[in-house]
N, C-alpha and C positions, 0 to 999 in steps of 0.2 A: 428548921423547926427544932426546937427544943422540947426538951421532955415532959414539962409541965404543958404545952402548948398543945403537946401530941396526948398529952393525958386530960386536957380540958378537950378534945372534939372525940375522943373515945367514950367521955360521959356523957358528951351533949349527945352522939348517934345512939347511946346504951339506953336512954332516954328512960331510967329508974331498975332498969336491968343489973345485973351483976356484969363486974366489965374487971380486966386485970389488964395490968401492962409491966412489963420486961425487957430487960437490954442485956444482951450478953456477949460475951468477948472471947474469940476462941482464938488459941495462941498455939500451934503447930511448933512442931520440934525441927521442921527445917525454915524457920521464922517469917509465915505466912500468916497474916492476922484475920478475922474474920469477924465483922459487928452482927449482931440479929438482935433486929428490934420486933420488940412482939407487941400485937394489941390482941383482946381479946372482949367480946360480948354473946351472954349467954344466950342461946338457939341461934346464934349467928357462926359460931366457931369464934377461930384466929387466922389472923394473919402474920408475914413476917416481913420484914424488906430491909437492905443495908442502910437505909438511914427513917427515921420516924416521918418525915413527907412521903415514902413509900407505903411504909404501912399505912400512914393515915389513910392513902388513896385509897389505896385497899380497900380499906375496912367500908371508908367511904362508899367505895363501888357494890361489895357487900350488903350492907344497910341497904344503900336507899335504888340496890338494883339495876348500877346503872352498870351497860356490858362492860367487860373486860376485856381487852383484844387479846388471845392468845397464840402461841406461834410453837408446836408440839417441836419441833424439830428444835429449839432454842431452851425448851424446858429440863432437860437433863442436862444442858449445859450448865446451865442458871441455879438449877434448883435441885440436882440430883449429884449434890455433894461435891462441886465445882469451889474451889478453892482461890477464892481474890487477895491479893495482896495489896497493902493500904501503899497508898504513894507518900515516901519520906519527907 
């Protein structure tokens, strides 16, 4: 998914809402990369995930409610500043 693609299903779910979307790139001094793609819709929050099919899911799941499967023990792995390196 590209960014215009992830930016066309973030307005179609914001459905006249305020909605913002972001991509950012974090670059470590011992040369580990990091992407975060952000969507956002107002009374909805944000979401974030390594590539814009992540988030969109998200947000998707967000919106229109459908569950999330969660897995507590995987979540500080993943999401509590766990650090991926991009394959060269």
């Amino acid at each position: 998914m590209k960014f215009i693609e992830a930016e066309a299903k973030m307005v179609e779910l914001a459905k006249g809402k305020y909605c913002a979307i972001e991509i950012g790139k974090h670059m470590y001094s011992h040369g580990a990369m990091r992407t975060e793609c952000s969507l956002y819709i107002d009374g909805h929050g944000h979401v974030t995930g390594p590539t814009w099919e992540d988030a969109a899911r998200k947000l998707s799941y967000m919106v229109e409610g459908e569950p999330i499967e969660v897995f507590p023990e995987l979540e500080e792995l993943v999401i509590g500043g766990g650090v991926i390196k991009e394959d060269s």
